[in-house]
VEXKOL-550167 format. One line per 2 residues: their letters; for each residue x, y, z of N, C-alpha, C. Coordinates in pm, whole numbers. Example, Ala and Ser with C-alpha at 12.3 -4.5 7.8 and 13.67 -1.06 7.14 Angstrom:
as> 1319 -569 780 1230 -450 780 1320 -330 780 ~ 1285 -225 708 1367 -106 714 1290 3 787 $
END
This chain:
xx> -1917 -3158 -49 -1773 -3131 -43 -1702 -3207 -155 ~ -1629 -3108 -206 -1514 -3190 -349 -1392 -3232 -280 $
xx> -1288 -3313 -335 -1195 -3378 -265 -1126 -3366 -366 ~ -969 -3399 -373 -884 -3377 -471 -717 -3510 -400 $
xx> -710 -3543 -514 -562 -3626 -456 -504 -3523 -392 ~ -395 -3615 -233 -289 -3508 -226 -124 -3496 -309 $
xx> -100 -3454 -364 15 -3487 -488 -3 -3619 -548 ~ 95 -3716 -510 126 -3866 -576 117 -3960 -463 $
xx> -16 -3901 -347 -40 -4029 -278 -161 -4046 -319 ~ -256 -4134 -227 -383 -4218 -323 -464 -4135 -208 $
xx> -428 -4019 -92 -526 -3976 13 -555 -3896 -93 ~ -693 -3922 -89 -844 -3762 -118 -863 -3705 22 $
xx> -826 -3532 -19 -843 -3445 66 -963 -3343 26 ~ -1024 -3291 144 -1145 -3223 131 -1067 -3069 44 $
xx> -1145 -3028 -28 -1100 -2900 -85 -1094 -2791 -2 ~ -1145 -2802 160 -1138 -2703 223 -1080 -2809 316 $
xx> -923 -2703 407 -843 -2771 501 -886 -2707 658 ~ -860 -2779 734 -938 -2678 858 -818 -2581 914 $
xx> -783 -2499 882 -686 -2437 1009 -676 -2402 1082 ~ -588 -2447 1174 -577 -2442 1365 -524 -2327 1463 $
xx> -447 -2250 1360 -302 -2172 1471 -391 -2084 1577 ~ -517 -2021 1560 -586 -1981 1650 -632 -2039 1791 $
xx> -630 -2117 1754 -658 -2220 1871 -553 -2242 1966 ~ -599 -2182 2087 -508 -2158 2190 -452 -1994 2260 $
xx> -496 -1942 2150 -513 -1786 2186 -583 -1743 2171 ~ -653 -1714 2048 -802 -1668 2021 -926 -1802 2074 $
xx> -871 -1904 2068 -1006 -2027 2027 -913 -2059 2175 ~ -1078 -2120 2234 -1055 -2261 2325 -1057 -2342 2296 $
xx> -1029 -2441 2401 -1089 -2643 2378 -1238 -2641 2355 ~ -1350 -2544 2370 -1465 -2565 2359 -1450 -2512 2197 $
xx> -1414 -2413 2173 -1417 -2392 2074 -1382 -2460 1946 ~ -1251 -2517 1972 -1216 -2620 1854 -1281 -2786 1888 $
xx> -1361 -2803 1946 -1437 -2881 1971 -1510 -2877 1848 ~ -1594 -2745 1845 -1760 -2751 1794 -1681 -2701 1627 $
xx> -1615 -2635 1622 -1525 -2616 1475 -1468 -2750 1403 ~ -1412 -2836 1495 -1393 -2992 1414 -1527 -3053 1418 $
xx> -1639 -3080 1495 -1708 -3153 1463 -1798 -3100 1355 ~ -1800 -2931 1319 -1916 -2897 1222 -1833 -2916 1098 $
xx> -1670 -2890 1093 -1623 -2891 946 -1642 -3067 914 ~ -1636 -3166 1029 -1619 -3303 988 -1784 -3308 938 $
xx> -1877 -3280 955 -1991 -3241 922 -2024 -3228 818 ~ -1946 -3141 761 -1936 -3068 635 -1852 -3144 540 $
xx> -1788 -3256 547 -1726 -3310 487 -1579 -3275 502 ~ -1541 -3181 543 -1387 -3177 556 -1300 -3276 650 $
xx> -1219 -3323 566 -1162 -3456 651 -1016 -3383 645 ~ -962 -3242 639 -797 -3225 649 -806 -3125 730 $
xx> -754 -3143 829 -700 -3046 950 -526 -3028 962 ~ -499 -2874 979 -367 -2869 927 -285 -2774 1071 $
xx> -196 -2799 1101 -168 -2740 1258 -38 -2734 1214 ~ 56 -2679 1335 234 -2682 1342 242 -2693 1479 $
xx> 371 -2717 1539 433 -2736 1648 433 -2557 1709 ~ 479 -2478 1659 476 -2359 1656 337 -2258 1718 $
xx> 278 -2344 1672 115 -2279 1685 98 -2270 1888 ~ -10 -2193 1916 -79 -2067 1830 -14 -1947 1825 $
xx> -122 -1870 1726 -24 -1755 1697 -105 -1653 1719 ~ -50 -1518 1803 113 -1497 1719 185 -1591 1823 $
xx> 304 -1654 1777 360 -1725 1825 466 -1668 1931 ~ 448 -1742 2064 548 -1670 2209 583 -1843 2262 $
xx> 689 -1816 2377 689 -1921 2424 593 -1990 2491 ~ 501 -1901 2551 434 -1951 2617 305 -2015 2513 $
xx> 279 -1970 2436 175 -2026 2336 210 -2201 2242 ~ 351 -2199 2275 416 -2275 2192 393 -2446 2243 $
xx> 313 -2481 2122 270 -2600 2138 133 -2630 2141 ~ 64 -2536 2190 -90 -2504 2217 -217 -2548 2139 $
xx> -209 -2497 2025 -315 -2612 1943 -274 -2728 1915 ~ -167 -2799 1920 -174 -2946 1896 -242 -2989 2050 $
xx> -199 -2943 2142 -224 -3011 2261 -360 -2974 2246 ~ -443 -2895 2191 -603 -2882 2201 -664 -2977 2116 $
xx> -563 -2981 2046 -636 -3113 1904 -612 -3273 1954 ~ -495 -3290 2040 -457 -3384 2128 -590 -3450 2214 $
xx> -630 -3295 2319 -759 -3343 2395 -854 -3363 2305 ~ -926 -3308 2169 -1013 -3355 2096 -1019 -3507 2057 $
xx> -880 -3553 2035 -867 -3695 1961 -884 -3792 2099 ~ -812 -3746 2185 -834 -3840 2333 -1012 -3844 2328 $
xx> -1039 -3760 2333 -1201 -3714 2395 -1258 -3834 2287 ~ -1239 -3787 2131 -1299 -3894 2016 -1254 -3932 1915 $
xx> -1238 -4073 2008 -1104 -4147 1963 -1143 -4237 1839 ~ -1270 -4249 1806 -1316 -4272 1643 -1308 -4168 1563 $
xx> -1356 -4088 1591 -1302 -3967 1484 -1174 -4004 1420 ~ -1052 -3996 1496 -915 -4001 1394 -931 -4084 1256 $
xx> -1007 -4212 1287 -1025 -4229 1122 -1057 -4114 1020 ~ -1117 -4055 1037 -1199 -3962 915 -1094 -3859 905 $
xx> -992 -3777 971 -903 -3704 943 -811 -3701 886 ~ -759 -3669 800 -629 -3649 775 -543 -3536 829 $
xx> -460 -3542 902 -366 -3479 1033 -221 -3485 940 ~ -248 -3313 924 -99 -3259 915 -49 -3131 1013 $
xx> 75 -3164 1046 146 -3062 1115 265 -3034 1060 ~ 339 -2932 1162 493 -2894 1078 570 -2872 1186 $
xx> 697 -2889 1159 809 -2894 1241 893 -2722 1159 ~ 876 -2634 1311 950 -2500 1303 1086 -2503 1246 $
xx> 1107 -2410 1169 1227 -2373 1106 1288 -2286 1219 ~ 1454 -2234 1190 1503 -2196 1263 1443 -2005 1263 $
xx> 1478 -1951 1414 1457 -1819 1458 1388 -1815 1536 ~ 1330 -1899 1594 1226 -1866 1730 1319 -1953 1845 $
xx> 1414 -1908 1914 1496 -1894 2066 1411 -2023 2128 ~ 1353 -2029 2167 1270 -2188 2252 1196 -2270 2172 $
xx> 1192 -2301 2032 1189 -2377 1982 1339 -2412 1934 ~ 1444 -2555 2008 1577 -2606 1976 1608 -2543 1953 $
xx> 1603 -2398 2032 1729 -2254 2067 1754 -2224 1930 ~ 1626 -2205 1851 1650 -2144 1743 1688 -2158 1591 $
xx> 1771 -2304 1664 1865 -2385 1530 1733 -2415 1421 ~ 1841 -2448 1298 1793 -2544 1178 1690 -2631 1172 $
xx> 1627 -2681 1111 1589 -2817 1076 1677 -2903 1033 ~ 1721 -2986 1140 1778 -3102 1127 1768 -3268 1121 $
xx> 1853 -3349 1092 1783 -3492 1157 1747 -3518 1221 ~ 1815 -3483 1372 1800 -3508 1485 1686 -3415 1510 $
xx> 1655 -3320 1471 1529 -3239 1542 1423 -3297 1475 ~ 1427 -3316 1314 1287 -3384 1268 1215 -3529 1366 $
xx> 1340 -3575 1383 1337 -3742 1508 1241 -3669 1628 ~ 1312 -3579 1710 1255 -3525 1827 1097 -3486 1819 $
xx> 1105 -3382 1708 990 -3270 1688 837 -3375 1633 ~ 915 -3475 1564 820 -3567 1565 732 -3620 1674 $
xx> 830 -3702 1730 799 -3784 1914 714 -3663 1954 ~ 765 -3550 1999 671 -3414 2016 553 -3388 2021 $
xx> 546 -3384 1865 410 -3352 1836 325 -3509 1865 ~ 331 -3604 1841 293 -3719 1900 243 -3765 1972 $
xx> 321 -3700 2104 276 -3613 2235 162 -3530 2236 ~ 216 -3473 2248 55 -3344 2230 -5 -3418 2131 $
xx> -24 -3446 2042 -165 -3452 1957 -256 -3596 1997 ~ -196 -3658 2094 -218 -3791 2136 -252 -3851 2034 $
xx> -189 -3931 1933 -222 -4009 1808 -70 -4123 1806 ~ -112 -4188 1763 -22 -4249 1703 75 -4275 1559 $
xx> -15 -4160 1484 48 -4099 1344 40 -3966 1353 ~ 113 -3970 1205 60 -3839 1154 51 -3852 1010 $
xx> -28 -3790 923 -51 -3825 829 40 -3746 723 ~ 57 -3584 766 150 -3540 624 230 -3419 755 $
xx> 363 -3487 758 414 -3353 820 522 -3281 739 ~ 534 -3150 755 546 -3070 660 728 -3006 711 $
xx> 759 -2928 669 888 -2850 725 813 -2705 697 ~ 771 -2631 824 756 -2498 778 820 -2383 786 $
xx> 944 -2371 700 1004 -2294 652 1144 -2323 612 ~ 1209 -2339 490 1363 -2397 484 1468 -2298 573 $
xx> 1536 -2374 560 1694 -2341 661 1745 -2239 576 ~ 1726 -2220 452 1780 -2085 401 1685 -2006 384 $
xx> 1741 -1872 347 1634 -1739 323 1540 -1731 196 ~ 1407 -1737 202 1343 -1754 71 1246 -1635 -3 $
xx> 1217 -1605 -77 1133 -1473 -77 970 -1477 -39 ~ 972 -1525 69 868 -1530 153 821 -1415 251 $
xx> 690 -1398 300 688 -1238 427 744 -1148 377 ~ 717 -1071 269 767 -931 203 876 -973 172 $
xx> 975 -1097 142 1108 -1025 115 1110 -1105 -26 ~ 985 -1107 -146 961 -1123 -251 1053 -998 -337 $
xx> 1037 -906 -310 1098 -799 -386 1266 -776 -359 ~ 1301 -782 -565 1447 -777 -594 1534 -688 -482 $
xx> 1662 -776 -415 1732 -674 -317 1714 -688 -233 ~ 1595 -792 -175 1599 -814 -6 1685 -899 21 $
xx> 1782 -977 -69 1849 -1083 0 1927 -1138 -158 ~ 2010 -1209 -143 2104 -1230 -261 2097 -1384 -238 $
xx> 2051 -1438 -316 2060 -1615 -363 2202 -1644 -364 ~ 2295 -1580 -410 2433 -1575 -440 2477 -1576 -253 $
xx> 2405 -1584 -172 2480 -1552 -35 2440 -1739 -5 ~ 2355 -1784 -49 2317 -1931 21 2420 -2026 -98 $
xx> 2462 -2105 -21 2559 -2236 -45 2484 -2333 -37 ~ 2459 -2429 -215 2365 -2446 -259 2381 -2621 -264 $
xx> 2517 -2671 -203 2576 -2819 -216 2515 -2796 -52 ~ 2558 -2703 59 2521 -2735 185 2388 -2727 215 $
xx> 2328 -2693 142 2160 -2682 191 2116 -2781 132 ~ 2160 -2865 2 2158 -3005 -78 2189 -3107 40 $
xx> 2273 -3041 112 2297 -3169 217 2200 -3209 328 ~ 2192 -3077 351 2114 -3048 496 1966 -3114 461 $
xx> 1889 -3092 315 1802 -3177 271 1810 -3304 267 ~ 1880 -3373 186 1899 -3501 229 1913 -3563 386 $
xx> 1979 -3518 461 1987 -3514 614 1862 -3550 671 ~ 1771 -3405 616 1606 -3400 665 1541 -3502 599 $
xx> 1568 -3575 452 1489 -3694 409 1513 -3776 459 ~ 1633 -3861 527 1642 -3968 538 1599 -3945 705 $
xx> 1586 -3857 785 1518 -3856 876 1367 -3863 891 ~ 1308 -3816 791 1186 -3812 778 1162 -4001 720 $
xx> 1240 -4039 607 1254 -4178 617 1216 -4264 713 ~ 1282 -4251 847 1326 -4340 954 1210 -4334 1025 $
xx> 1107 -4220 990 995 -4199 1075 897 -4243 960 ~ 847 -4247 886 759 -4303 809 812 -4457 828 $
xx> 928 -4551 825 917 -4683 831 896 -4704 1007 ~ 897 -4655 1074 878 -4605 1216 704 -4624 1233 $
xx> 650 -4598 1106 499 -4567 1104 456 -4442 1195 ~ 521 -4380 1193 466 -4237 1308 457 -4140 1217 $
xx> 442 -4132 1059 421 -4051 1000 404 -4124 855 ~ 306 -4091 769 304 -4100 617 353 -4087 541 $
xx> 326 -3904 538 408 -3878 389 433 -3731 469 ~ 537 -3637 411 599 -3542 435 578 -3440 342 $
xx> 536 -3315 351 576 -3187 292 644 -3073 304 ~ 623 -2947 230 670 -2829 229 608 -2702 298 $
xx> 658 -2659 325 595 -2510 344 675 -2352 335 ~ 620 -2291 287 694 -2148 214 864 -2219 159 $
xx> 854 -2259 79 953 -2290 -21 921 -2207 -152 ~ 946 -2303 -220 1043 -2210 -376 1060 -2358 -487 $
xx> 1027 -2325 -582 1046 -2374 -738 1136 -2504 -667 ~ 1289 -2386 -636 1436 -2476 -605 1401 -2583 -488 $
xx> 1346 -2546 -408 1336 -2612 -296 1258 -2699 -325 ~ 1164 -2739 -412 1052 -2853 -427 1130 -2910 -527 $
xx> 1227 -2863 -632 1260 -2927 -705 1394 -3020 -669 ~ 1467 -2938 -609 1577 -3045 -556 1547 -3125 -398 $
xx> 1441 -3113 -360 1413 -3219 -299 1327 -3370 -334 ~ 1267 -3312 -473 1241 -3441 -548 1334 -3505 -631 $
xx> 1493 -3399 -609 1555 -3491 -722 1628 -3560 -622 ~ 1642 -3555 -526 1756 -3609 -345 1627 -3733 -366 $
xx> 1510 -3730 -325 1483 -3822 -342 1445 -3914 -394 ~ 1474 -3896 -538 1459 -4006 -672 1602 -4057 -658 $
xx> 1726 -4034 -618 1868 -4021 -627 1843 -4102 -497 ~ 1779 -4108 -425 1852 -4173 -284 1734 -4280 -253 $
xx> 1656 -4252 -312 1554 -4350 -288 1455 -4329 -134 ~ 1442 -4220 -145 1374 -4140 -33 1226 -4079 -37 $
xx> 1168 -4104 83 1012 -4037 66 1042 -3887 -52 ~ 899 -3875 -76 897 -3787 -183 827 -3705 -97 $
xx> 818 -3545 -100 799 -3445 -82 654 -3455 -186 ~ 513 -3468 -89 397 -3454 -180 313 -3340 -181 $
xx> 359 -3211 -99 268 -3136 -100 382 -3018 -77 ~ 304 -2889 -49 369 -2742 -74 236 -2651 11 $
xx> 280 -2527 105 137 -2429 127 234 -2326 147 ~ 210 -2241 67 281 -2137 52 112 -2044 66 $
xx> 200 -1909 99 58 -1777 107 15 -1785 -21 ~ -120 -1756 -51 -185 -1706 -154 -296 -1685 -140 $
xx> -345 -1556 -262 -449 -1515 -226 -448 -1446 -338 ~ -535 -1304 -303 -619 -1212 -399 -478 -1084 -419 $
xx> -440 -1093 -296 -347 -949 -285 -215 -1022 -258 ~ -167 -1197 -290 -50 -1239 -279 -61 -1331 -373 $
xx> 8 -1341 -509 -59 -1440 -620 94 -1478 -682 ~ 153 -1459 -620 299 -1478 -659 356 -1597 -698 $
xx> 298 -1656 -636 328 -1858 -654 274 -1873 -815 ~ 193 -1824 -859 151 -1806 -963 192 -1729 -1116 $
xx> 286 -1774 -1189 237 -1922 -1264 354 -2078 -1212 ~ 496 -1983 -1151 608 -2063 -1148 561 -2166 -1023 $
xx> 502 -2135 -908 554 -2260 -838 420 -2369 -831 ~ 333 -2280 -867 211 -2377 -922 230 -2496 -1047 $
xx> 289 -2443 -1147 335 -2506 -1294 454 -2608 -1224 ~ 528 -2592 -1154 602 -2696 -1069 537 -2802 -1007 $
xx> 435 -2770 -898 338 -2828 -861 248 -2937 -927 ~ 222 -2916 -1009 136 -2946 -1129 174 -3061 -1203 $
xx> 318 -3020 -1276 404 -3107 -1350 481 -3249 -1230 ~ 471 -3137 -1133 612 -3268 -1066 502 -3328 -925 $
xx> 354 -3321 -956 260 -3423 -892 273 -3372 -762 ~ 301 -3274 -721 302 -3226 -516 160 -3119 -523 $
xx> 81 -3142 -437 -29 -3104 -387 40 -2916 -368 ~ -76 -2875 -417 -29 -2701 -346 -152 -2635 -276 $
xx> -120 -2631 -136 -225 -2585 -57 -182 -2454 -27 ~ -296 -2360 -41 -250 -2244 -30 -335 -2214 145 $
xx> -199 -2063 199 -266 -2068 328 -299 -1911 328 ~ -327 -1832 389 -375 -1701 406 -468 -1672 273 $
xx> -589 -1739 235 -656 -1739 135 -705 -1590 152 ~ -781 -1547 255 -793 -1424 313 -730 -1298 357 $
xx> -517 -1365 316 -473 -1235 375 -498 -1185 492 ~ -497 -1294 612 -472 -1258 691 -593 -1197 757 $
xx> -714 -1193 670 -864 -1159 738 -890 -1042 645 ~ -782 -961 579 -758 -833 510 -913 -861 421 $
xx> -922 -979 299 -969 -951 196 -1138 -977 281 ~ -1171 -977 453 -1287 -970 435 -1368 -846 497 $
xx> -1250 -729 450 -1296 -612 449 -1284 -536 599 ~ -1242 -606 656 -1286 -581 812 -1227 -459 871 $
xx> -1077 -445 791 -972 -407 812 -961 -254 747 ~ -1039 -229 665 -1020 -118 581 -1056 38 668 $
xx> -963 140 611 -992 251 679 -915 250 835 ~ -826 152 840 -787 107 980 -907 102 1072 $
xx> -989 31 1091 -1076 -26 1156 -1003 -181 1178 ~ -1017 -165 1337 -984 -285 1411 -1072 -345 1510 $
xx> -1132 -431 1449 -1259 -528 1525 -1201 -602 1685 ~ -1279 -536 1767 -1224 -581 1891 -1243 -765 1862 $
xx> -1128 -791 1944 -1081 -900 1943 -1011 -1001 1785 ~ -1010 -901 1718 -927 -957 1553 -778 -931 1586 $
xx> -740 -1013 1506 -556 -1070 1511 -506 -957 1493 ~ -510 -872 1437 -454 -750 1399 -463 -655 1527 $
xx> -525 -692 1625 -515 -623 1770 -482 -646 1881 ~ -388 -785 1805 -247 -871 1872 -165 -816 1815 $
xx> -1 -843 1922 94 -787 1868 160 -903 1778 ~ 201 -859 1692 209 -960 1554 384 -926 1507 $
xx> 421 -1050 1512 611 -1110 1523 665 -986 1403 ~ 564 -1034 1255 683 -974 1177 616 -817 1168 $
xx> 504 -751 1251 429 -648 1241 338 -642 1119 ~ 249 -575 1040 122 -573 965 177 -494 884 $
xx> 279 -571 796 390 -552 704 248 -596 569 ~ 177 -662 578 58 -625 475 -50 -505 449 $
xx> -26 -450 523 -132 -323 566 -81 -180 494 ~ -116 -237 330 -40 -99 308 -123 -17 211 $
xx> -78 103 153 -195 189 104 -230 97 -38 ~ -153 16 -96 -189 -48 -252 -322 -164 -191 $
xx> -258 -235 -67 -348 -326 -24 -439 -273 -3 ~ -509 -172 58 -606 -115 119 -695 11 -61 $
xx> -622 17 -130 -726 8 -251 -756 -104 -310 ~ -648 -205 -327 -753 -349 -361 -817 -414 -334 $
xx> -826 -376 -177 -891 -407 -76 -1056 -387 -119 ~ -1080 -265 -139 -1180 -182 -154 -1255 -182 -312 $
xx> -1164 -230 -390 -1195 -258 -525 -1271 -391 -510 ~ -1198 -515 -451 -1292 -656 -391 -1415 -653 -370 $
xx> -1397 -550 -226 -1517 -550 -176 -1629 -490 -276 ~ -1616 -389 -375 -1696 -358 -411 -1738 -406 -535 $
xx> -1619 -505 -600 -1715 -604 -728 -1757 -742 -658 ~ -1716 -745 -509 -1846 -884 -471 -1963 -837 -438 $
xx> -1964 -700 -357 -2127 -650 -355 -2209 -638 -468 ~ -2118 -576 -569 -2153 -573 -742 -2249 -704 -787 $
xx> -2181 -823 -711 -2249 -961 -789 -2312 -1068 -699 ~ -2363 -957 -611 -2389 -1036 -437 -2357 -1113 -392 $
xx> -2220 -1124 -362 -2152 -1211 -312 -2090 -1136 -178 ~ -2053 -1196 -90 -1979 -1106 22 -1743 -1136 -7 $
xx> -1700 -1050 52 -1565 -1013 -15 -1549 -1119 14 ~ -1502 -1273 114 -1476 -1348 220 -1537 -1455 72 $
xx> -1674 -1449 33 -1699 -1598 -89 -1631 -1536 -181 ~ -1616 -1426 -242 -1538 -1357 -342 -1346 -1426 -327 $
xx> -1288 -1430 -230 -1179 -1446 -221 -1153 -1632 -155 ~ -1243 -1682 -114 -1225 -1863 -104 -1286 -1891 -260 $
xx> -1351 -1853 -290 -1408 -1904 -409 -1321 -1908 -551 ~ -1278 -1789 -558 -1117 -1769 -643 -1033 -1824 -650 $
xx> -998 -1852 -505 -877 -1977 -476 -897 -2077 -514 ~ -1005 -2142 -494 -1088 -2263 -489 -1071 -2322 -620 $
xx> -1103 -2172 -731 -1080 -2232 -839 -975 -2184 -950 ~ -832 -2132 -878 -716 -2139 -924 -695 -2294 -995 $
xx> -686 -2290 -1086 -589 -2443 -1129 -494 -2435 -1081 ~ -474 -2603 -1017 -344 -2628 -994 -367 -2644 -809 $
xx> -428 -2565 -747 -478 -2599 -594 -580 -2707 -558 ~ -481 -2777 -463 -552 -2927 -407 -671 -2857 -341 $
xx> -600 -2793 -226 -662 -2789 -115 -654 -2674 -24 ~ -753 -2540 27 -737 -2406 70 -747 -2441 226 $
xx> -627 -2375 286 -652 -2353 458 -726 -2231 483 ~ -833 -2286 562 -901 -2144 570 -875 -2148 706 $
xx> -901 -2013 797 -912 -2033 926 -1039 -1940 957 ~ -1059 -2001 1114 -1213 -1889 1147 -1212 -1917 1308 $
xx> -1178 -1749 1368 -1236 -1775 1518 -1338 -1782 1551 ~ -1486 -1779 1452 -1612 -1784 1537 -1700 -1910 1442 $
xx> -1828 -1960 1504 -1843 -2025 1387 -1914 -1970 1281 ~ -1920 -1882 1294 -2031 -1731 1200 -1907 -1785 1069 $
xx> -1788 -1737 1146 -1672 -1746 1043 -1694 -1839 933 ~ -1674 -1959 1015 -1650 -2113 991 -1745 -2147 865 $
xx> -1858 -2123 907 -1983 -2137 822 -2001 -2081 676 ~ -1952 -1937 677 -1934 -1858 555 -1850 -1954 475 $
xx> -1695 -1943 604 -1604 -1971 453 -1647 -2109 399 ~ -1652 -2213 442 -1722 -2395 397 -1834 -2290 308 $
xx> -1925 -2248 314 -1991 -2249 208 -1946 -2128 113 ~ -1813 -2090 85 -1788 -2067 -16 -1745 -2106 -115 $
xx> -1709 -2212 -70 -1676 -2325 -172 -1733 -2437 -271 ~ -1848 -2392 -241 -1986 -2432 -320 -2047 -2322 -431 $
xx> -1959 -2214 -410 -1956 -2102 -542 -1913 -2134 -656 ~ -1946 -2141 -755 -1871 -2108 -886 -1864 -1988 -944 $
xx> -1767 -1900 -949 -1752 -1734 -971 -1776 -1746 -1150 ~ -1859 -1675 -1162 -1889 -1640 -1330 -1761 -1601 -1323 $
xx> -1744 -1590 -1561 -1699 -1511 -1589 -1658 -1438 -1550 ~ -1809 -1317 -1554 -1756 -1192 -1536 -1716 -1177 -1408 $
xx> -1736 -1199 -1328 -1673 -1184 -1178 -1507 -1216 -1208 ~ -1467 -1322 -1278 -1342 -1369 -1282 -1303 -1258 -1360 $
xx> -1346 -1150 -1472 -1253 -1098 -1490 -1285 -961 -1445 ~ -1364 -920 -1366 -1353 -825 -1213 -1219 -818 -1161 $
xx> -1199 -987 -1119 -1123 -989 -1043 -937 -971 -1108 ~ -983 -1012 -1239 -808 -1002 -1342 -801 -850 -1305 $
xx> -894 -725 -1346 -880 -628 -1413 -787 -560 -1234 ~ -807 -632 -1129 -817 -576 -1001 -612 -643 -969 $
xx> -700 -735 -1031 -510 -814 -1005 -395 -767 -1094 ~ -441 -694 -1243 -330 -611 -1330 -305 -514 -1274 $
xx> -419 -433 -1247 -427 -269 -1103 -291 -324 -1004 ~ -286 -377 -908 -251 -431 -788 -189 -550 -754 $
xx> -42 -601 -888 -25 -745 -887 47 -736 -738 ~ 93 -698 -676 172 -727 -553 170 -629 -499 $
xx> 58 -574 -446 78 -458 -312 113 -455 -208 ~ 206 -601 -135 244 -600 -28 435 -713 17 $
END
């Protein structure tokens, strides 16, 4: 296993992150049992969860894998050394998570204590904000016209940040948390929260996980080249698209018991005819170079410049196993430019 700084702290994180949100709907406590002890196995020391989780996310699900990762750490209570434990505190729109509201001070204070709770620990190592208080071009609404920048008020969301740093502050000298990140943000959003906190003298924002992948590459070149320059870790999450790039999905074929045969919040707003030829183009230059689509698409990521660290997720350990050893690939050349000629075809099919 390779390891990589996380932004501008001194933690080395495993290049593969474990991801949780399954756990609790698809996965049991037995299950994420034998999934943390084979990835800690494997060398992966970053496990990455939210308050929100599992998904698809309902009230009743809400909270669910921390409290499974909770009984893991109770159960083995040496283990927590070797982890690094990040979670995230929900943005506003989900009605029973703080009726919906903002990310605020007062909720980062709460949502903290929270998760705390459930995860039975006494830290946390990187907690994140997953999703800002304003509208971002995140979940399809990348394309010009879904939403006007000119509608968000850009001194009050300056505020509302600062608000959230010096709360996140009070909990890092608190020791109940480390260091703090991002999630589905923007250039603006990583950038003026490192300038609030050079200006105020406030934790720094060290990391970012925005989607990316084979059929979502958008972060790419702008918020990566941000990343890069201004030292914040960029973990990318749906490396797989959602399970899309490991073929499973094509032809509308739906594998009993796959996520896609849950009912899903924003609907399978990826499932579209551009995706489903690039889909098919993948699959057929990893068979091309015997590789399967699943090492074809962690392996890519893996070796994007500019990515710390890939969340993969896996409900079985069949899963689990593939993706960890795809990361021990190095994709030739020619495979890499397989994969350009597929990404000029198909820069954003969804």
């Amino acid at each position: 296993m390779q390891y990589s700084r996380l932004g501008s702290t001194d933690i080395k994180v495993s290049r593969v992150c474990l991801g949780t949100m399954t756990w609790g709907t698809q996965n049991d406590q037995q299950d994420a049992n034998s999934h943390i002890e084979y990835a800690l196995v494997q060398g992966v020391n970053f496990i990455d969860t939210a308050e929100m989780y599992s998904i698809p996310p309902t009230a009743e699900s809400y909270g669910a894998t921390e409290t499974i990762i909770g009984h893991y750490l109770a159960s083995n209570p040496n283990r927590r050394k070797d982890i690094i434990l990040a979670t995230k505190i929900a943005g506003s729109g989900l009605s029973y998570i703080r009726g919906g509201g903002p990310i605020t001070g007062e909720a980062v204070i709460s949502s903290v204590d929270a998760s705390l709770k459930r995860l039975q620990t006494d830290y946390i190592d990187l907690y994140q904000l997953h999703w800002p208080n304003r509208t971002t071009p995140h979940f399809g609404k990348q394309w010009p016209g879904r939403f006007n920048f000119t509608d968000t008020n850009g001194a009050e969301e300056s505020a509302q940040m600062l608000e959230i740093l010096q709360a996140l502050q009070s909990c890092i000298q608190a020791g109940k948390i480390r260091y703090c990140g991002l999630s589905d943000d923007t250039p603006w959003g990583i950038s003026e929260y490192l300038r609030l906190s050079e200006k105020h003298s406030l934790p720094r924002m060290v990391s970012i996980q925005n989607e990316f992948n084979l059929l979502h590459s958008k972060d790419w070149p702008y918020v990566i080249e941000q990343c890069v320059h201004g030292q914040v870790a960029y973990l990318p999450w749906s490396p797989l698209g959602g399970g899309m790039l490991s073929g499973k999905y094509l032809n509308g074929a739906r594998p009993a018991g796959s996520r896609w045969t849950l009912t899903q919040r924003m609907g399978l707003f990826r499932d579209t005819t551009q995706s489903q030829a690039a889909i098919s183009q993948y699959v057929s230059l990893a068979k091309e170079h015997g590789l399967t689509p699943v090492q074809l698409a962690l392996a890519w990521c893996n070796q994007v410049n500019g990515v710390t660290s890939t969340i993969i997720g896996a409900t079985s350990m069949t899963q689990l196993e593939e993706d960890i050893q795809a990361f021990d690939i190095t994709l030739s050349d020619d495979v890499l430019d397989g994969v350009q000629k597929v990404l000029r075809a198909y820069p954003m099919p969804f």
